[in-house]
MDAnalysis code that builds the backbone (N, CA, C; Angstrom):
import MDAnalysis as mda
import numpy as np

u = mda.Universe.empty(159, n_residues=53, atom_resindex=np.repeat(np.arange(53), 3), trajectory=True)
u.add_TopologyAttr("name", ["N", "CA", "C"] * 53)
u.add_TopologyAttr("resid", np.arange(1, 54))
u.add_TopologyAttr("resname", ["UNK", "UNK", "UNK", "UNK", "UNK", "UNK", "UNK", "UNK", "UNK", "UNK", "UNK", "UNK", "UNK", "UNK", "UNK", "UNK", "UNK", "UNK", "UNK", "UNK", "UNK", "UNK", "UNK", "UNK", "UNK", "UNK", "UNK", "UNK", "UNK", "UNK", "UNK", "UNK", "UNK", "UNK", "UNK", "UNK", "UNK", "UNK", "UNK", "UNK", "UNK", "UNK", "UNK", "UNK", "UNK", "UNK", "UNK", "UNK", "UNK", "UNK", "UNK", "UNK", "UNK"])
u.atoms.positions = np.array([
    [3.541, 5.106, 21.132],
    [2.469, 4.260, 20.662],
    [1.786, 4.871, 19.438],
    [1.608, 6.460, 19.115],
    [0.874, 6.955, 18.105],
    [1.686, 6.459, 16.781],
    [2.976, 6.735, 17.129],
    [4.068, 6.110, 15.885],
    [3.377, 5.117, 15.200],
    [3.824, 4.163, 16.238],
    [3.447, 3.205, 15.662],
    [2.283, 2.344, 15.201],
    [1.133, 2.970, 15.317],
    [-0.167, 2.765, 14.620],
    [-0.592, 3.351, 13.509],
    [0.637, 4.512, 13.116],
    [0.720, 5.390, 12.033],
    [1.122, 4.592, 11.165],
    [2.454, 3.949, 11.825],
    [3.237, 3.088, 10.766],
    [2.803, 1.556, 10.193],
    [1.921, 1.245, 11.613],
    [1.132, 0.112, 10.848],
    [0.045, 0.323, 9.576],
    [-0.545, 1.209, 9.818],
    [-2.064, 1.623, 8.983],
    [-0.843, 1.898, 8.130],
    [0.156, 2.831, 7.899],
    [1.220, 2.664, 6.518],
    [0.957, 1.634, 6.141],
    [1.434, 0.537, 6.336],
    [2.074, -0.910, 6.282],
    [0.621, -1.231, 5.429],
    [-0.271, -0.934, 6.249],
    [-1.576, -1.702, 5.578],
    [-2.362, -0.741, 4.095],
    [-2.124, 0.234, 4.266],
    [-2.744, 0.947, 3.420],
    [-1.681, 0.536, 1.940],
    [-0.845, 0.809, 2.083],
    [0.275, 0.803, 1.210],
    [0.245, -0.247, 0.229],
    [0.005, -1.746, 1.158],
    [0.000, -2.969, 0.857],
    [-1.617, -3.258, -0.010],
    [-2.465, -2.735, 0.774],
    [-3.997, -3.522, -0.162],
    [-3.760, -1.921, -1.275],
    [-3.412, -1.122, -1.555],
    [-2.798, -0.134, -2.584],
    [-2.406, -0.790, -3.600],
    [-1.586, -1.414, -3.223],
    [-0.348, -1.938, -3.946],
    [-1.092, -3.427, -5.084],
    [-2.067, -3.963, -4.223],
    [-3.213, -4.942, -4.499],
    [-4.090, -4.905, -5.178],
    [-4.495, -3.683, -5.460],
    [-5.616, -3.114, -6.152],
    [-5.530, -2.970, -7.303],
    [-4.294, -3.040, -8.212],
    [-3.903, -2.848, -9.263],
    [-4.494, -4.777, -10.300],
    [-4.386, -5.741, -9.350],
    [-4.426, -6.825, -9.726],
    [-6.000, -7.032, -10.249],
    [-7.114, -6.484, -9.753],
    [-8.040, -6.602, -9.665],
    [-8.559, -6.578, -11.652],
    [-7.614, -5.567, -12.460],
    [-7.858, -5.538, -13.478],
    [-6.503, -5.893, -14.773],
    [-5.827, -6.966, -13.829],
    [-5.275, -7.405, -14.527],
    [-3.772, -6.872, -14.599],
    [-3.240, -6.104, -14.479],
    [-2.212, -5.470, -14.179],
    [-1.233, -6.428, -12.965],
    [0.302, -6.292, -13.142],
    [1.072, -7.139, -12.363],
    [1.611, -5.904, -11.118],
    [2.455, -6.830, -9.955],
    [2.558, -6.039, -9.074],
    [3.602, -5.218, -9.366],
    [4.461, -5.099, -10.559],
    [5.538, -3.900, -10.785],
    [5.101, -3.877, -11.925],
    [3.846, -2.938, -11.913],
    [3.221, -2.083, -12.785],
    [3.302, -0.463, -12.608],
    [3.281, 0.847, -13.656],
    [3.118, 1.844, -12.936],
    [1.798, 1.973, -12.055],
    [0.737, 1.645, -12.590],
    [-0.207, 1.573, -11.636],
    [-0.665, 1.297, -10.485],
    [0.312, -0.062, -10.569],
    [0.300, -0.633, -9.022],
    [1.268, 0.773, -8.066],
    [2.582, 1.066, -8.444],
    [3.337, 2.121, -7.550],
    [2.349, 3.187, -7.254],
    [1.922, 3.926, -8.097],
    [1.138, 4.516, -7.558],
    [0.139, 4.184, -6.924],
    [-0.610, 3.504, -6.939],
    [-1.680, 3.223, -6.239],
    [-1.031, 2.958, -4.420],
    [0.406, 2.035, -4.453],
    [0.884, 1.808, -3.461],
    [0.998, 3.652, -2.954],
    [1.875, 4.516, -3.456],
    [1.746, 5.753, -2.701],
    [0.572, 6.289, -2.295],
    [-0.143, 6.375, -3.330],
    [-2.723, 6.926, -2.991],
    [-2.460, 5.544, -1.369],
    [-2.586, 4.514, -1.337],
    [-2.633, 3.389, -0.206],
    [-2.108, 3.728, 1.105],
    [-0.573, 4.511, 0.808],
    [0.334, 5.125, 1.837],
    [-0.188, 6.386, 2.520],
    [-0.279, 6.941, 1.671],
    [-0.923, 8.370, 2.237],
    [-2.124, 8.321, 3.031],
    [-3.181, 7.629, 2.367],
    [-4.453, 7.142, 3.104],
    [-4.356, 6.503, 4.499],
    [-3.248, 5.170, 4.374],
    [-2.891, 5.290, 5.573],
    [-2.391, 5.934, 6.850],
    [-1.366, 6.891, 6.518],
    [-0.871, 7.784, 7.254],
    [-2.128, 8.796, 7.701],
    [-3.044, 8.918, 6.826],
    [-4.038, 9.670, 7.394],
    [-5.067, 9.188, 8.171],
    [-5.335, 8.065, 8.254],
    [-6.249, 7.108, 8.843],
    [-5.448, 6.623, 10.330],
    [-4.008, 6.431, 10.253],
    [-3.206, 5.947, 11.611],
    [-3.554, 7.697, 12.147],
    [-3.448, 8.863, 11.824],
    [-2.988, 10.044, 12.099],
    [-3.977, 10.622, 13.170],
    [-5.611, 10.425, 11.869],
    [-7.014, 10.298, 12.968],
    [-7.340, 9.008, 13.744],
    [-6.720, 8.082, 13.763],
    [-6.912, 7.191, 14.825],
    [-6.456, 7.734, 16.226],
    [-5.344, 8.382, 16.355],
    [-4.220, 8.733, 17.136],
    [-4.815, 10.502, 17.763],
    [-5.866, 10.851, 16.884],
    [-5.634, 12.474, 17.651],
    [-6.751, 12.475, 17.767],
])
């Protein structure tokens, strides 16, 4: 079960990451947007990580 609340908050972090780039105009295969999707990923993984311990 920890898995997989890790991997959701992934899923979610990754995704409004990935979103954030639009806000100033930028498209979703932008460099900005990728990165932001990895900063989104990581955050998530850390947020599923302290949910879980």
């Amino acid at each position: 079960m920890e898995k997989k609340i890790i991997w959701i908050s992934l899923f979610i972090g990754s995704t409004i990451g990935g979103f954030i780039p639009l806000l100033w105009g930028e498209n979703m295969i932008s460099f900005s947007s990728i990165l932001f999707t990895g900063i989104g990923g990581f955050i998530g993984i850390w947020v599923g990580f302290k949910m879980t311990h």
